[in-house]
C-alpha positions in Angstrom: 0.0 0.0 0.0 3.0 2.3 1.0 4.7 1.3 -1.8 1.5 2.3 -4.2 1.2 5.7 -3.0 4.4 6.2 -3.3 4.5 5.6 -6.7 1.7 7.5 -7.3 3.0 10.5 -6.2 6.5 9.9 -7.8 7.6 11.5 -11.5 8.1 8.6 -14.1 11.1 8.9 -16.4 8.7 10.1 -18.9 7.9 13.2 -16.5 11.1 14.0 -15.8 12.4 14.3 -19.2 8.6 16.4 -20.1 10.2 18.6 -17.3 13.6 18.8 -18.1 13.0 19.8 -21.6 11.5 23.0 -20.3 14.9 23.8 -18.7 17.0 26.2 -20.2 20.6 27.6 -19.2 21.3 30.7 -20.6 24.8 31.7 -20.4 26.0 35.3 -20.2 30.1 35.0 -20.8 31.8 37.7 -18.9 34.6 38.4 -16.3 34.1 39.5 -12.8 35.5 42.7 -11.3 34.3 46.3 -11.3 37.2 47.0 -13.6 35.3 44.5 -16.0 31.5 45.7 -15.9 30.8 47.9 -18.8 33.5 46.6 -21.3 32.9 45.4 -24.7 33.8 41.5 -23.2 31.0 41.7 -20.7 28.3 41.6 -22.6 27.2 38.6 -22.3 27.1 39.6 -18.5 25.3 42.9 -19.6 22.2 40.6 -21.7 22.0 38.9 -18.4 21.5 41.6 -16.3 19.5 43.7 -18.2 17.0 40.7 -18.3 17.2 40.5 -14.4 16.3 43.6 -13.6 13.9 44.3 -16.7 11.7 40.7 -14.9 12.6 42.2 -11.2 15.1 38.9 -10.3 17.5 39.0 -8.5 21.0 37.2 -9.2 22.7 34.6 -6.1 26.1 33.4 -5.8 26.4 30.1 -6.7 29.0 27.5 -7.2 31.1 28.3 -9.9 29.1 32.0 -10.8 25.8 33.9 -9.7 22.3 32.8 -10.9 19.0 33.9 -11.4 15.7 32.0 -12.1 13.5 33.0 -14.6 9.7 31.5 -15.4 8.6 32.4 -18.4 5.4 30.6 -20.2 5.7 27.4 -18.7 9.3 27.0 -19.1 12.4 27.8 -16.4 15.4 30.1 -17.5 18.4 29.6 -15.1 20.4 33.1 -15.9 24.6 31.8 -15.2 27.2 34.5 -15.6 30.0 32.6 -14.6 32.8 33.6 -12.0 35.3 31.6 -13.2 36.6 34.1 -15.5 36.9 34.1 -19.5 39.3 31.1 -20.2 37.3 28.5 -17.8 33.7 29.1 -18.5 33.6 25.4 -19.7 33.6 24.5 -16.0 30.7 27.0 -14.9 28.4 25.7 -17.9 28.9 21.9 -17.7 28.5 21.7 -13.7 24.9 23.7 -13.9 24.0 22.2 -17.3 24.7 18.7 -15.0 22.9 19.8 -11.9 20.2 21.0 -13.6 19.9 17.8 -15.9 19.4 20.9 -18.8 19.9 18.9 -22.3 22.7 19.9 -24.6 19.9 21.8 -27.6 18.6 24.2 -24.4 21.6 25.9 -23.3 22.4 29.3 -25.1 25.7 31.3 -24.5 26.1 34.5 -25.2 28.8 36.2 -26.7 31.1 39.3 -27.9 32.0 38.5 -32.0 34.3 41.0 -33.3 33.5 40.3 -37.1 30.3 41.3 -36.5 29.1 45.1 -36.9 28.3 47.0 -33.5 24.8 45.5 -32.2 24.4 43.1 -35.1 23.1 39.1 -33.8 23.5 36.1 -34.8 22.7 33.0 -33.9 23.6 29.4 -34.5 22.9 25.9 -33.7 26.9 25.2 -33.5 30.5 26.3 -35.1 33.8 26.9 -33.8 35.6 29.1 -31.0 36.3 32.2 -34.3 38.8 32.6 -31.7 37.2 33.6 -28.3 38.6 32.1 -25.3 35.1 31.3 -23.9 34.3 29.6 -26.4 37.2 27.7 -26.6 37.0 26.3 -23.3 33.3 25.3 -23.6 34.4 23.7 -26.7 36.7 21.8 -24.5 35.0 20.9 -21.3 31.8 19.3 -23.3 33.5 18.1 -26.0 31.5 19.6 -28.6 30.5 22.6 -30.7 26.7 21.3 -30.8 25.2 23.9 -28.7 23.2 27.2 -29.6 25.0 30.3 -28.9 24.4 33.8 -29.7 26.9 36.4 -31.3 26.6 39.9 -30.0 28.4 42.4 -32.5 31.1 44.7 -31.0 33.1 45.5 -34.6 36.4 45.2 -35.4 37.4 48.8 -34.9 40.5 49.1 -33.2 44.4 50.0 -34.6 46.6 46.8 -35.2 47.9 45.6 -32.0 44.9 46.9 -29.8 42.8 44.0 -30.0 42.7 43.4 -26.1 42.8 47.3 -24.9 39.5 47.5 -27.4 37.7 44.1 -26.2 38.4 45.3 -22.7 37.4 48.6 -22.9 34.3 50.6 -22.2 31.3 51.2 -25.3 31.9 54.7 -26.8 29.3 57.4 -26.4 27.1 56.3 -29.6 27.0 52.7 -28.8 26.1 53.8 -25.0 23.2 55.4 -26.7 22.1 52.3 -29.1 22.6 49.6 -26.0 18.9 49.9 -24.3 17.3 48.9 -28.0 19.9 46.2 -28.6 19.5 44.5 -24.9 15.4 44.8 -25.0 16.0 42.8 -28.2 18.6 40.8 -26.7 16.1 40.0 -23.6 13.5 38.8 -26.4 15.7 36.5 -28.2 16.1 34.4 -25.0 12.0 34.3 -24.5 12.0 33.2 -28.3 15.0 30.3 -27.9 12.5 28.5 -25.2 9.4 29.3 -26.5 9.4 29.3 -30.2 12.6 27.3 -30.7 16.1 27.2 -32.4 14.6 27.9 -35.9 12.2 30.4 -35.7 14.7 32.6 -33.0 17.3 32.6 -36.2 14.7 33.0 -38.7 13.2 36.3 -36.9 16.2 37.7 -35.3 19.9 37.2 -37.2 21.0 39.9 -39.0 18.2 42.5 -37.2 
């Protein structure tokens, strides 16, 4: 009788997997430090952030970074902007993507991309590092490029040799003044990966 009600009562493998598949770990990629908050790098953190406080949540240190929940339609957003600096995101992202139980096809990270033009997105299904150490270790620590991420632009407009003081420094007055659109649509593209899907979030927003 015990036994029965327990079972009852109890999720089935079936459940579980229902319920996991409304899990999604969005990744903001980012380094921690005052010095770090309103640079070109940090956007990913920025996206996050903006989200946050946009939905009234509030972030909490966790291991390996600080999270926020976010329920949205029927489906749960964990927010992760990782602590472990740049180079070792990998870690960050495969210990809450584990914890979690959040399949590979629901986790989105998001980037800085230096080929692309200030603001401009784009978003894909999978594809090399192009270079960026975050990606690189992700890459690494799950052993794959299959997982969704999303390219913020930042341009390419910095003197030969200057490629770290520009990704490290601080958005110039006009981009300061085109951020607010850019992270409202930012905030949307997130809603559209778990509620509309991969396809349709590429269809409607790369390139915009």
């Amino acid at each position: 009788m015990i036994k029965w009600i327990t079972n009852l009562f109890s999720s089935t493998p079936k459940e579980e997997n229902i319920y996991n598949m409304k899990k999604y770990l969005i990744v903001g990629l980012g380094n921690i430090g005052a010095e770090y908050v309103n640079t070109r790098h940090n956007i990913g953190f920025k996206v996050l952030d903006f989200l946050a406080k946009k939905e009234g949540l509030s972030f909490e240190t966790v291991k390996m970074g600080t999270l926020a929940e976010y329920k949205f339609k029927g489906r749960t957003f964990f927010l992760l902007k990782p602590n472990t600096y740049m180079n070792l995101s990998g870690k960050a992202v495969k210990y809450w993507m584990d914890k979690e139980n959040i399949p590979l096809e629901n986790i989105l990270v998001i980037t800085d991309d230096l080929n692309l033009s200030f603001g401009t997105i784009r978003i894909k299904p999978k594809g090399s590092d192009g270079g960026h150490n975050g990606l690189k270790n992700i890459n690494l620590v799950l052993n794959t490029q299959q997982y969704t991420r999303f390219r913020f632009g930042i341009s390419d407009q910095f003197k030969k040799g200057q490629q770290i003081d520009y990704v490290l420094g601080e958005w110039n007055a006009e981009e300061e003044a085109k951020l607010p659109e850019r992270l409202e649509t930012s905030a949307e593209i997130i809603r559209t990966f778990g509620t509309a899907g991969l396809e349709n979030t590429m269809t409607t927003f790369n390139g915009k």
